[in-house]
FILO-690342 format. One line per field, with one value per atom (N, C-alpha, C, O): atom name; residue number from 1; x, y, z; residue in one letter. Coordinates in pm, 1 decimal. Atoms other than C-alpha are relative to their C-alpha. Last residue first. Layout:
at: [CA; ...] $
i: [NUM; ...] $
xx: [X; ...] $
yy: [Y; ...] $
zz: [Z; ...] $
aa: [A; ...] $
end
This chain:
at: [N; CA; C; O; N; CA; C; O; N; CA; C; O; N; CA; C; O; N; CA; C; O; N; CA; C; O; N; CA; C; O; N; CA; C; O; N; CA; C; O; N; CA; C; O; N; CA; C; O; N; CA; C; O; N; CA; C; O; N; CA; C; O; N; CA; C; O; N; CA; C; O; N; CA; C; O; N; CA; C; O; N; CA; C; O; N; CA; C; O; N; CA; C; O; N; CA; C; O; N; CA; C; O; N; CA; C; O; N; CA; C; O; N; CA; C; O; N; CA; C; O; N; CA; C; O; N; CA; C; O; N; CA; C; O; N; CA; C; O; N; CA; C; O; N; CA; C; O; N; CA; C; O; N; CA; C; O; N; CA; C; O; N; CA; C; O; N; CA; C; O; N; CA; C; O; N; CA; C; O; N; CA; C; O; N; CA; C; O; N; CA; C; O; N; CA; C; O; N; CA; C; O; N; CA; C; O; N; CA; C; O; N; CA; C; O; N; CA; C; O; N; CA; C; O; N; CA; C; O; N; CA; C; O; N; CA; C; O; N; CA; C; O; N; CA; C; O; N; CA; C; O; N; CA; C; O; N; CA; C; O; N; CA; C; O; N; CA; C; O; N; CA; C; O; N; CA; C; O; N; CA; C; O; N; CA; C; O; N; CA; C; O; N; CA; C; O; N; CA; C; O; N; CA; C; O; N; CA; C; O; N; CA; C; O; N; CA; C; O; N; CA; C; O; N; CA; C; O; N; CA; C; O; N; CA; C; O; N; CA; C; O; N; CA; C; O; N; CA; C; O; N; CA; C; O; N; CA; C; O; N; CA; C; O; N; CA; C; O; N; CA; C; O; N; CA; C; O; N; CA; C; O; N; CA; C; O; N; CA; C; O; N; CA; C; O; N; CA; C; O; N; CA; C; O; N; CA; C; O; N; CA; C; O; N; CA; C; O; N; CA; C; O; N; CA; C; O; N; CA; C; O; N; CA; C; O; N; CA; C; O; N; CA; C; O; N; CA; C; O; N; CA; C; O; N; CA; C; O; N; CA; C; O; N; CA; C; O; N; CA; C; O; N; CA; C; O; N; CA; C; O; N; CA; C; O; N; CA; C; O; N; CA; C; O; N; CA; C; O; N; CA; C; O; N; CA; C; O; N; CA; C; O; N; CA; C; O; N; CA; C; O; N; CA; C; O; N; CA; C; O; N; CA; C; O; N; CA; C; O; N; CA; C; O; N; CA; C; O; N; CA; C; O; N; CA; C; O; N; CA; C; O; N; CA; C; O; N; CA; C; O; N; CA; C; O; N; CA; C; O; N; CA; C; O; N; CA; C; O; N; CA; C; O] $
i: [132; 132; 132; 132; 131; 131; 131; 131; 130; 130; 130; 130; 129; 129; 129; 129; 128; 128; 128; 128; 127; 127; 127; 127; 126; 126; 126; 126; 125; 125; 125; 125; 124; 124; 124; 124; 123; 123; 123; 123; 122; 122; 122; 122; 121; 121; 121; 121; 120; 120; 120; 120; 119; 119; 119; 119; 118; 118; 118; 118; 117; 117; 117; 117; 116; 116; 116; 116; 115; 115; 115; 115; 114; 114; 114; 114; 113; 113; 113; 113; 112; 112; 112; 112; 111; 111; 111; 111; 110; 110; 110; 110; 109; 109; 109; 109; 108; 108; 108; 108; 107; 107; 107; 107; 106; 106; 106; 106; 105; 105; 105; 105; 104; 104; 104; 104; 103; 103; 103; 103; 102; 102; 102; 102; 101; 101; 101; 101; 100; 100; 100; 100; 99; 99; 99; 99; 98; 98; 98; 98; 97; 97; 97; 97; 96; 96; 96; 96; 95; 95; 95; 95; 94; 94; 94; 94; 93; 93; 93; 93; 92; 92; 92; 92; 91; 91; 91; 91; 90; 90; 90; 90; 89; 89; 89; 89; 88; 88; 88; 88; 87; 87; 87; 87; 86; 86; 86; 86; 85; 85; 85; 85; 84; 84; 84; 84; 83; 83; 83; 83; 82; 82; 82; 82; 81; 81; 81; 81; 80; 80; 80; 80; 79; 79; 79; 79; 78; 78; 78; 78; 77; 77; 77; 77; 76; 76; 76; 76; 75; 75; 75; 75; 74; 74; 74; 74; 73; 73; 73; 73; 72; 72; 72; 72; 71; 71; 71; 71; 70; 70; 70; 70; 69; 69; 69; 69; 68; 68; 68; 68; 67; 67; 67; 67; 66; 66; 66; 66; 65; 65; 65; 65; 64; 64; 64; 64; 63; 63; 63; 63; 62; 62; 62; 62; 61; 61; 61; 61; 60; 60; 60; 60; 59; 59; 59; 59; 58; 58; 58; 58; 57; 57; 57; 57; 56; 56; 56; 56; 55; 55; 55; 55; 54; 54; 54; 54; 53; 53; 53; 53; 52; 52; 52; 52; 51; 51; 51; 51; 50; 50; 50; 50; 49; 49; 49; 49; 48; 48; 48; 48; 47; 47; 47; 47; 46; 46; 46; 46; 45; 45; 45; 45; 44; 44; 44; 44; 43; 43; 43; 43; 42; 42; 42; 42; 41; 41; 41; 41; 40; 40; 40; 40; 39; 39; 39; 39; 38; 38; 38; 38; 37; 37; 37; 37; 36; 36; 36; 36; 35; 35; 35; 35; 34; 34; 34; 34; 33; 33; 33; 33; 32; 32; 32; 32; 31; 31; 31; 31; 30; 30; 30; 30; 29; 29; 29; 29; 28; 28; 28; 28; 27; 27; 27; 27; 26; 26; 26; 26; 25; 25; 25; 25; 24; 24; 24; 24; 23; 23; 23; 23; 22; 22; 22; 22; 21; 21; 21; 21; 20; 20; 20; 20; 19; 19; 19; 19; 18; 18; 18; 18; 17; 17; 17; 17; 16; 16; 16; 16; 15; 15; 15; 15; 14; 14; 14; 14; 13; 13; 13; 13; 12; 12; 12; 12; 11; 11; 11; 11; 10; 10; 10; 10; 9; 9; 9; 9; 8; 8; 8; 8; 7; 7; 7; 7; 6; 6; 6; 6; 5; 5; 5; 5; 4; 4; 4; 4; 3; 3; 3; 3; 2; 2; 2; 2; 1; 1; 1; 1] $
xx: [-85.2; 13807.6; -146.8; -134.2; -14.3; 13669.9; 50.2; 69.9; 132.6; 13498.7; 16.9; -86.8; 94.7; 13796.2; -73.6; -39.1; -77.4; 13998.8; -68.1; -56.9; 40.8; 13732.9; 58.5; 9.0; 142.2; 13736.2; -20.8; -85.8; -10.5; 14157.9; -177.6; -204.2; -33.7; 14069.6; 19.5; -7.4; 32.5; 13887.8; 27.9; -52.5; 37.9; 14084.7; -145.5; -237.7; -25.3; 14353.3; -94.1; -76.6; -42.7; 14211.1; -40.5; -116.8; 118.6; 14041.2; -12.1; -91.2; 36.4; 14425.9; -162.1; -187.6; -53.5; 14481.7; 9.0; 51.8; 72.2; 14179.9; 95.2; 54.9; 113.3; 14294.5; -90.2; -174.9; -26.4; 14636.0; -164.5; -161.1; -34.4; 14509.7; -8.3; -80.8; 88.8; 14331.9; -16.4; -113.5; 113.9; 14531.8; -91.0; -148.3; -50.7; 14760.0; -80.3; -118.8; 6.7; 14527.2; 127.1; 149.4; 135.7; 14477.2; -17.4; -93.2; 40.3; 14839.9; -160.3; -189.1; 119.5; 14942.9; -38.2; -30.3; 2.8; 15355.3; -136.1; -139.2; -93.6; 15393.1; 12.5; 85.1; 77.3; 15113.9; 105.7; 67.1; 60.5; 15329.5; -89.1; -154.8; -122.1; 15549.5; -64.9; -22.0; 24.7; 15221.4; 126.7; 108.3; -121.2; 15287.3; 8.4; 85.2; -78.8; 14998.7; 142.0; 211.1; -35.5; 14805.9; 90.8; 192.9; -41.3; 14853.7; -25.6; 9.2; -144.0; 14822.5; 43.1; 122.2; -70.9; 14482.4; 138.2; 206.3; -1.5; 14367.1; 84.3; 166.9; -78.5; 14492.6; 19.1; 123.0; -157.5; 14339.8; 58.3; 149.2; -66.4; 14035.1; 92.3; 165.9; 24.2; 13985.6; 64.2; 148.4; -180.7; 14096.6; 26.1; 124.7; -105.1; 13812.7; 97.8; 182.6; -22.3; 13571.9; 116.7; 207.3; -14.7; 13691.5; 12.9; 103.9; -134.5; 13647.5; 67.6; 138.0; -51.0; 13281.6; 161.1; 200.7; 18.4; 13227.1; 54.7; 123.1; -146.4; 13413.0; -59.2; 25.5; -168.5; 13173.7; 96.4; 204.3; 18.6; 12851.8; 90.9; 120.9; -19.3; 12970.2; -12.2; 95.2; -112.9; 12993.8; 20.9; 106.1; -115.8; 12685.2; 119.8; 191.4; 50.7; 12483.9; 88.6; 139.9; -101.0; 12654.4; -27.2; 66.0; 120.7; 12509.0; 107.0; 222.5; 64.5; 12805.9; -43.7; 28.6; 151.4; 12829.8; -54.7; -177.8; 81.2; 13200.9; -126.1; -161.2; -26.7; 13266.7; -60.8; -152.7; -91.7; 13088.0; 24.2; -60.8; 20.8; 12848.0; 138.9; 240.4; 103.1; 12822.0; -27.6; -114.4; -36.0; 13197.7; -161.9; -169.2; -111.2; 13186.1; 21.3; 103.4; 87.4; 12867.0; 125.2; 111.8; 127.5; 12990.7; -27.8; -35.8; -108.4; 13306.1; -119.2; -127.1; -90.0; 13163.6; 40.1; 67.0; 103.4; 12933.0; 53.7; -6.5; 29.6; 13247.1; -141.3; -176.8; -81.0; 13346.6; 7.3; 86.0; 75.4; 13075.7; 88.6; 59.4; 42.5; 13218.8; -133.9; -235.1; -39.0; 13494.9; -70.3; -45.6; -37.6; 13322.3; 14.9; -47.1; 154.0; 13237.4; -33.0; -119.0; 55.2; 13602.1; -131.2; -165.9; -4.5; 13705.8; -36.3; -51.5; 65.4; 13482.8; 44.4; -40.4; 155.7; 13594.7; -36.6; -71.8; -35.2; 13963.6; -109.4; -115.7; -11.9; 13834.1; 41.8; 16.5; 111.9; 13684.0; 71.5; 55.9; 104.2; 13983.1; -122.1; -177.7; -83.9; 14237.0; -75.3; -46.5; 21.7; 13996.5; 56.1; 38.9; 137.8; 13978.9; -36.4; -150.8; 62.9; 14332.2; -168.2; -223.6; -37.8; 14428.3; -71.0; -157.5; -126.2; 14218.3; 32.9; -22.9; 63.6; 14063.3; 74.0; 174.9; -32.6; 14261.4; -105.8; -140.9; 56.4; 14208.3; 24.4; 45.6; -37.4; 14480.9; -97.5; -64.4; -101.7; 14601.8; -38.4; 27.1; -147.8; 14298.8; 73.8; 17.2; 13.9; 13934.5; 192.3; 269.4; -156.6; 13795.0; -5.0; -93.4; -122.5; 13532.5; 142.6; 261.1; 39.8; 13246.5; 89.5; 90.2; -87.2; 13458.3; -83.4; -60.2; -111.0; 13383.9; 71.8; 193.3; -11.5; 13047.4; 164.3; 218.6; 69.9; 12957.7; 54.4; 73.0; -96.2; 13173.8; -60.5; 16.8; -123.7; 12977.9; 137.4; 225.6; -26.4; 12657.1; 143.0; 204.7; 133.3; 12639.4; 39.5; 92.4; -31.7; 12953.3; -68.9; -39.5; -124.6; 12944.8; 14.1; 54.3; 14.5; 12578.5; 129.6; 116.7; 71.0; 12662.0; -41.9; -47.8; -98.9; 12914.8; -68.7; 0.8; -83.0; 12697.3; 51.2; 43.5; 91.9; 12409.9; 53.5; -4.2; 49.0; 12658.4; -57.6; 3.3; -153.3; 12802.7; -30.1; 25.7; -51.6; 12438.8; 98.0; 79.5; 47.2; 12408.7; -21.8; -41.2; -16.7; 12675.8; -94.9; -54.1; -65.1; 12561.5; 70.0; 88.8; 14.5; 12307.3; 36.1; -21.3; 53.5; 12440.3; -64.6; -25.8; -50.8; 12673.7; -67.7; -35.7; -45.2; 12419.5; 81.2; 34.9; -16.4; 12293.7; 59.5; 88.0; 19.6; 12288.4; 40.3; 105.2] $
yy: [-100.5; 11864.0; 82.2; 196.4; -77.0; 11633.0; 192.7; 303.0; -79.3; 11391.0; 111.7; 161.7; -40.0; 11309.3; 45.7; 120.2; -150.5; 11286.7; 36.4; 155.1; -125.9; 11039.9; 130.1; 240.8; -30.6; 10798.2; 129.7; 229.4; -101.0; 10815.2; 56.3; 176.3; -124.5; 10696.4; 68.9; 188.3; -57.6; 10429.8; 130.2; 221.6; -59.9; 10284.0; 61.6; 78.3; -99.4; 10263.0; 98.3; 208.8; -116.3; 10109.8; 143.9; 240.5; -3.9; 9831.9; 157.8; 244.9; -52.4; 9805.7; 32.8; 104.2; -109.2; 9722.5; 69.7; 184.7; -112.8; 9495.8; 88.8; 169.3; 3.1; 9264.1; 136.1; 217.9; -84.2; 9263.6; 31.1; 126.7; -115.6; 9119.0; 98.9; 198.0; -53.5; 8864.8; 122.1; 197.6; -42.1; 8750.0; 70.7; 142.3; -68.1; 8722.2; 55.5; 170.9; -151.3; 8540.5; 127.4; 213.3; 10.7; 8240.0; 177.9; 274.9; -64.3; 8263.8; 27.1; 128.1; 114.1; 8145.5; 83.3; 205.4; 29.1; 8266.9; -79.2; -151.1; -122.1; 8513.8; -122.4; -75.3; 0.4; 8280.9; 91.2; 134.8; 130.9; 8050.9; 55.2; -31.2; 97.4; 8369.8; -90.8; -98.2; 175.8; 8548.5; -52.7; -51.5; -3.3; 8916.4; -168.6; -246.4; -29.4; 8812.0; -45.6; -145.6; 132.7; 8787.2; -2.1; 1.9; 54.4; 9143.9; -122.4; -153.6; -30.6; 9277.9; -110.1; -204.0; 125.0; 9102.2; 4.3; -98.2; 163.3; 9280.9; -91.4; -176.9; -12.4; 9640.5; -152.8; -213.2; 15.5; 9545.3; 19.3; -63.3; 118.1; 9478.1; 2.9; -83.6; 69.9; 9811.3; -182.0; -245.5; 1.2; 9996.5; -123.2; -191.9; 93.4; 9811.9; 5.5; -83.3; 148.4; 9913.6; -22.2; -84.7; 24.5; 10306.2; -176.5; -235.6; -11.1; 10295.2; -64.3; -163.8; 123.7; 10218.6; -35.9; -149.8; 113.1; 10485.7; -161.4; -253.1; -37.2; 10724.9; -86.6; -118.8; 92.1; 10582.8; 38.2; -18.8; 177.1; 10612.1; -11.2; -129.8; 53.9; 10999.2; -153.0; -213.2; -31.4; 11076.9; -63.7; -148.7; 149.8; 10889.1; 41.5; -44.1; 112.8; 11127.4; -117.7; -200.4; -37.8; 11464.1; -174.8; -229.5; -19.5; 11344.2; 14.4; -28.2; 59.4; 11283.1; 65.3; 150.6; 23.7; 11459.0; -41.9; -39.8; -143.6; 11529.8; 14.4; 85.5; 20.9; 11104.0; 191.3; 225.5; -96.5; 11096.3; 38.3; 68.0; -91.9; 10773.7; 68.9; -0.6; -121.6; 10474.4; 162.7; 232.9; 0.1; 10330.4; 94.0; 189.6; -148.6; 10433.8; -22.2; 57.2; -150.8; 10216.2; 107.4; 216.4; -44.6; 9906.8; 162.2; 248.7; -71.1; 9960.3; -6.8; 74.1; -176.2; 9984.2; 34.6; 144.7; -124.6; 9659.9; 121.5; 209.5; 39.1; 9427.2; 93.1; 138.8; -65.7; 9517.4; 18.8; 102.1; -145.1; 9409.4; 96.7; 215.1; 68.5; 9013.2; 113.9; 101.8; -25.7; 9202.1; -11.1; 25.3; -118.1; 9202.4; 60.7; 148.2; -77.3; 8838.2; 111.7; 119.7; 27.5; 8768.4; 61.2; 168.3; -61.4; 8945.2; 1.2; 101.4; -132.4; 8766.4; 82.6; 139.4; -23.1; 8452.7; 99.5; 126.1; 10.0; 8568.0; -40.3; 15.7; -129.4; 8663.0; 4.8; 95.7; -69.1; 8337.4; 117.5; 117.3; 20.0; 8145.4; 69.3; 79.6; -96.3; 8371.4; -100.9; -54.7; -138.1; 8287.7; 123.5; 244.9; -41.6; 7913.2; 127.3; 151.0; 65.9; 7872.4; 47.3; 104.6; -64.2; 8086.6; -43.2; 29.5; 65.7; 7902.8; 20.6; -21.4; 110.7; 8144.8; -65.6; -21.5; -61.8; 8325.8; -130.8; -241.2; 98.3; 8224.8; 98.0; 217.7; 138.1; 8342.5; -77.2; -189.9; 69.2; 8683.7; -184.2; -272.5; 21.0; 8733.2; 63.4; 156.7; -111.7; 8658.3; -23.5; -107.8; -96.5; 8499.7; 87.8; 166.0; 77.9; 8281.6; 90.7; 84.5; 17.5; 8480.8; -60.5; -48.2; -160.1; 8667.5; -55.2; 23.4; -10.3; 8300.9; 123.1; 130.0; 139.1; 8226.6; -21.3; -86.4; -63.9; 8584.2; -130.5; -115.4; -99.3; 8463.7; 37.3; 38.0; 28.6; 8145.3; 85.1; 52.6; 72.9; 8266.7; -30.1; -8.9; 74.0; 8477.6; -25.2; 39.9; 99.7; 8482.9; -33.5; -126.3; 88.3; 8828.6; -102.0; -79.3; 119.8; 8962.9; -99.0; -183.3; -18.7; 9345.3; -168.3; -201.3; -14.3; 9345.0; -21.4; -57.0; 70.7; 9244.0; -37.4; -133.7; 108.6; 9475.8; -158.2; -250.6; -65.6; 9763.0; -154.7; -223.2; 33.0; 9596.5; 23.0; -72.1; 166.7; 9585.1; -23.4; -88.6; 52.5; 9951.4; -140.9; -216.0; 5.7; 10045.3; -42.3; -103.6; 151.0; 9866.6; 46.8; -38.4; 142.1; 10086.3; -92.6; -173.5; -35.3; 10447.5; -181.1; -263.9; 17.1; 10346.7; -10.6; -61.1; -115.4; 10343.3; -30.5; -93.4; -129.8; 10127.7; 119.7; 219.9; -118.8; 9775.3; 120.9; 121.8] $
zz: [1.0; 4926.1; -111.5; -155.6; -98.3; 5194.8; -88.1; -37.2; -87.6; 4937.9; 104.7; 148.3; 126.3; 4768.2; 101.4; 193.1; 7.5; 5124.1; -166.9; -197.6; -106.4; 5220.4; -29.3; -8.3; 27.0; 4878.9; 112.3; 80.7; 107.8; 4944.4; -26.7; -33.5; -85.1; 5333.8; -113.9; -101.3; -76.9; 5195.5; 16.6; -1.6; 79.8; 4938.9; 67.8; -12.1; 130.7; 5150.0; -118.8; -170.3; -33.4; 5418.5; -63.1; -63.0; -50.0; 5217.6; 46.9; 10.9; 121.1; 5076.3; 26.4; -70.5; 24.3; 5426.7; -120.9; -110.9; -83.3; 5473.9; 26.5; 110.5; 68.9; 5172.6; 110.3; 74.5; 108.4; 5299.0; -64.8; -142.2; -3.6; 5591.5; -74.4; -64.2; -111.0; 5477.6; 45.5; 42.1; 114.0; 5249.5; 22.5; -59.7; 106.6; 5508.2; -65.0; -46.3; -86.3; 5728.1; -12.7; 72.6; -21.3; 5450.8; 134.7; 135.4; 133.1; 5392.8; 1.6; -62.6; 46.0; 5740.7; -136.6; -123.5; 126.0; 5733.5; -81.3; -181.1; 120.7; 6057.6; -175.8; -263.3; 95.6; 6233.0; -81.6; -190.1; 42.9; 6450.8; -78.8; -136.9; 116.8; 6523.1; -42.4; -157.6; -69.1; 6702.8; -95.4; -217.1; -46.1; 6521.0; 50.2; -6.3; 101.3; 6249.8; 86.9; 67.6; 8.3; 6516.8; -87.7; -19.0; -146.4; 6573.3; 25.4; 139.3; 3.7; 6224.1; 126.0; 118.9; 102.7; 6229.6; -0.3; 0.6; -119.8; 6532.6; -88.8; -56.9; -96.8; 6346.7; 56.6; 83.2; 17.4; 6056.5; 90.9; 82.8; 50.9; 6201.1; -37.2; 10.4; -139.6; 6383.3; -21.0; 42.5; -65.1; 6064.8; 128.1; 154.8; 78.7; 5894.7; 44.4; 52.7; -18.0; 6168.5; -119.0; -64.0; -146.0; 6193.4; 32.1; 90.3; 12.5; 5816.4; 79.9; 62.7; 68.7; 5865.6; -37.6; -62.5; -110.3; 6093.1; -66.1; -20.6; -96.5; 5848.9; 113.6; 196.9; 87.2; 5559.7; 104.9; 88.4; 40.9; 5811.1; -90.5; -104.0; -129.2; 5859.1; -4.0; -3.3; -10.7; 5490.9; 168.6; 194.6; 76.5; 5432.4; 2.8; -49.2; -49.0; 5665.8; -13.6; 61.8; -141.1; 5560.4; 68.5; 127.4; -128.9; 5225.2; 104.9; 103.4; -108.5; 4954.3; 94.2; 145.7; -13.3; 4663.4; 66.8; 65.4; -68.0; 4709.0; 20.8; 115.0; -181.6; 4709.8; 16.2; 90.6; 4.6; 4353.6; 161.9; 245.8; -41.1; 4411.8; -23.4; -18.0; 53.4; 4203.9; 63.0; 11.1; 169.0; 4240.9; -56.4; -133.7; 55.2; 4628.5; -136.2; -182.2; -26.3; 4681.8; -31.2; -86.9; 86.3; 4538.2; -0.6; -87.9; 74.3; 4733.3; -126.2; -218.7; -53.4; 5039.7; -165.4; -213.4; -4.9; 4926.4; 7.4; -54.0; 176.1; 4817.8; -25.4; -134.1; 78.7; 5183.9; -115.4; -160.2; 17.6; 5386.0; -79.9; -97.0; 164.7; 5337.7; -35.2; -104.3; 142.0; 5533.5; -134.9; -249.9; 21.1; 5841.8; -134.5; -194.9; 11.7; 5848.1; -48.3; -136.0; 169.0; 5727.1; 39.1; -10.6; 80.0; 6092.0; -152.7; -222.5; -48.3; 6290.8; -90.0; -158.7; 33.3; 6177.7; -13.2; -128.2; 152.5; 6259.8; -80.4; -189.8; 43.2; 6586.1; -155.0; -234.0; -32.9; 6678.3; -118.0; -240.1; 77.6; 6535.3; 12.5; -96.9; 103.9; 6744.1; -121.2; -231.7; 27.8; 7024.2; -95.0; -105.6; 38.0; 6990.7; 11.1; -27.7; 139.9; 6929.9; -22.5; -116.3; 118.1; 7276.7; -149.8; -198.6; 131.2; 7495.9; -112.2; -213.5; 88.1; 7715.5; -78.1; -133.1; 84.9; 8037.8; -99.8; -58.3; 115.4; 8389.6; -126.1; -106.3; -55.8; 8654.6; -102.9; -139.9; 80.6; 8504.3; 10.2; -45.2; -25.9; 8417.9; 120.2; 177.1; -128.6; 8522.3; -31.0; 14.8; 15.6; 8197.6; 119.4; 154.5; -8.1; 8219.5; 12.0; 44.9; -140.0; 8195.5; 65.9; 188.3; -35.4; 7867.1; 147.7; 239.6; -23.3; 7707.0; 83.7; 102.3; -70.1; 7767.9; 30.9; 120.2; -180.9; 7671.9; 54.5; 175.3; -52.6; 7333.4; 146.3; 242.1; -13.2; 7288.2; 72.3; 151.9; -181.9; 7383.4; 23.8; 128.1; -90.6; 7057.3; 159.3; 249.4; -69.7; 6821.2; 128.0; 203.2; 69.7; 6711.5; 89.9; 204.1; -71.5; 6812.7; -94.4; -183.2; -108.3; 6809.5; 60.4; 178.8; -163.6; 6584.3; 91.7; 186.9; 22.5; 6316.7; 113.4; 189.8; -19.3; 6408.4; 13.5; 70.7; -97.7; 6371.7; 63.7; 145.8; -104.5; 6047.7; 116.9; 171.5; 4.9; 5871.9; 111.6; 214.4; -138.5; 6054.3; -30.1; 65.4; -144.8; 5862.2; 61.6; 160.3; -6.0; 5527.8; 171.5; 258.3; -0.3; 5505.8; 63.8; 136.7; -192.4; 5625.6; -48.2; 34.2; -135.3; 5335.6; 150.1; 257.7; -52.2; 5074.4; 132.6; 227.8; 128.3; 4814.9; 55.4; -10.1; -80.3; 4958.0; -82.6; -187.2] $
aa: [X; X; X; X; X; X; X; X; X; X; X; X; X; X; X; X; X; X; X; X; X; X; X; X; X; X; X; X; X; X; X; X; X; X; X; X; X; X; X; X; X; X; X; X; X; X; X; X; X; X; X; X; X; X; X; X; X; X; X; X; X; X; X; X; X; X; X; X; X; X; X; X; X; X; X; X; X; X; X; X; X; X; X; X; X; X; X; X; X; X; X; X; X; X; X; X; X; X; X; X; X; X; X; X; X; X; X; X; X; X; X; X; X; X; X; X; X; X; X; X; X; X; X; X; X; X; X; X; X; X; X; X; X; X; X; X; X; X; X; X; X; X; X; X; X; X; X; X; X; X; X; X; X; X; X; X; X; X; X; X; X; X; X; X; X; X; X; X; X; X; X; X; X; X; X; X; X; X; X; X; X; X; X; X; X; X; X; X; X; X; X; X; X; X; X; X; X; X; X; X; X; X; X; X; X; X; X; X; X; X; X; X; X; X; X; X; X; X; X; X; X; X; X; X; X; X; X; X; X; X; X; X; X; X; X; X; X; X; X; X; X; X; X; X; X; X; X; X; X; X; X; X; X; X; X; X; X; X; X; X; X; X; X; X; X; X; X; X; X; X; X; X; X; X; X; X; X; X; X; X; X; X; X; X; X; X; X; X; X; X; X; X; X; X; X; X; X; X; X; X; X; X; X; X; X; X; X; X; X; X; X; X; X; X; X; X; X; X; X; X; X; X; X; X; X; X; X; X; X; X; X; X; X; X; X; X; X; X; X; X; X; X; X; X; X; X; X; X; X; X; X; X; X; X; X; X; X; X; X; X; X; X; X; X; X; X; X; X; X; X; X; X; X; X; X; X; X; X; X; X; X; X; X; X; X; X; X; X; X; X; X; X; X; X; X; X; X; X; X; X; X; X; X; X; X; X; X; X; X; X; X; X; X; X; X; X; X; X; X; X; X; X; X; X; X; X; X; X; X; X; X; X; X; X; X; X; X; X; X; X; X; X; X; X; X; X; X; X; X; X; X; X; X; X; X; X; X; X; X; X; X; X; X; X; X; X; X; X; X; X; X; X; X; X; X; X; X; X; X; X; X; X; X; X; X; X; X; X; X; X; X; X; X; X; X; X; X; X; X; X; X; X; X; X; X; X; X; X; X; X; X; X; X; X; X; X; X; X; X; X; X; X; X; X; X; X; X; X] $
end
């Protein structure tokens, strides 16, 4: 892909059918406090969900090594701050399994993490280039 507004509406399109019947199958089910889904299979869903995400991340950064962030289109400046929006979004969920005590040492969603807070990072520095 060659341009942010790209790979956002990849991710867009993404999000849009994450996990199919399965998940509608699961939120039909759900009437809390009295039904709830079974934890494991929804902190595996989402932790799926989040690699999916991520495996749009080796493109972001494609595209910010050939483009000068001030040079950027009003277009691709907006589609990189939408795209942000999702990484923060995942890091946040990830942080928060994370808290779960039975995951504070899985390395596999560690890696994970850290991998979408340096994601952040090199994000929000590519935006404040481009802002000045």
């Amino acid at each position: 892909m060659n341009t942010f507004a790209e790979i956002q509406i990849r991710t867009q399109n993404l999000l849009a059918g994450l996990d199919g019947d399965l998940w509608r199958n699961m939120m039909s089910e759900v009437k809390p406090p009295r039904t709830l889904p079974e934890e494991q299979g929804l902190l595996d869903m989402v932790f799926r969900d989040a690699k999916a995400f991520g495996g749009y991340i080796p493109d972001m950064m494609a595209v910010m090594r050939k483009n000068v962030p001030a040079e950027l289109a009003a277009g691709e400046l907006q589609a990189l701050k939408g795209l942000l929006g999702g990484v923060q979004l995942f890091t946040r969920i990830l942080l928060m399994i994370l808290l779960i005590p039975r995951y504070h040492d899985h390395e596999d969603l560690i890696t994970t993490f850290n991998g979408y807070r340096q994601t952040v990072v090199f994000l929000e520095d590519y935006l404040a280039q481009a802002a000045q």
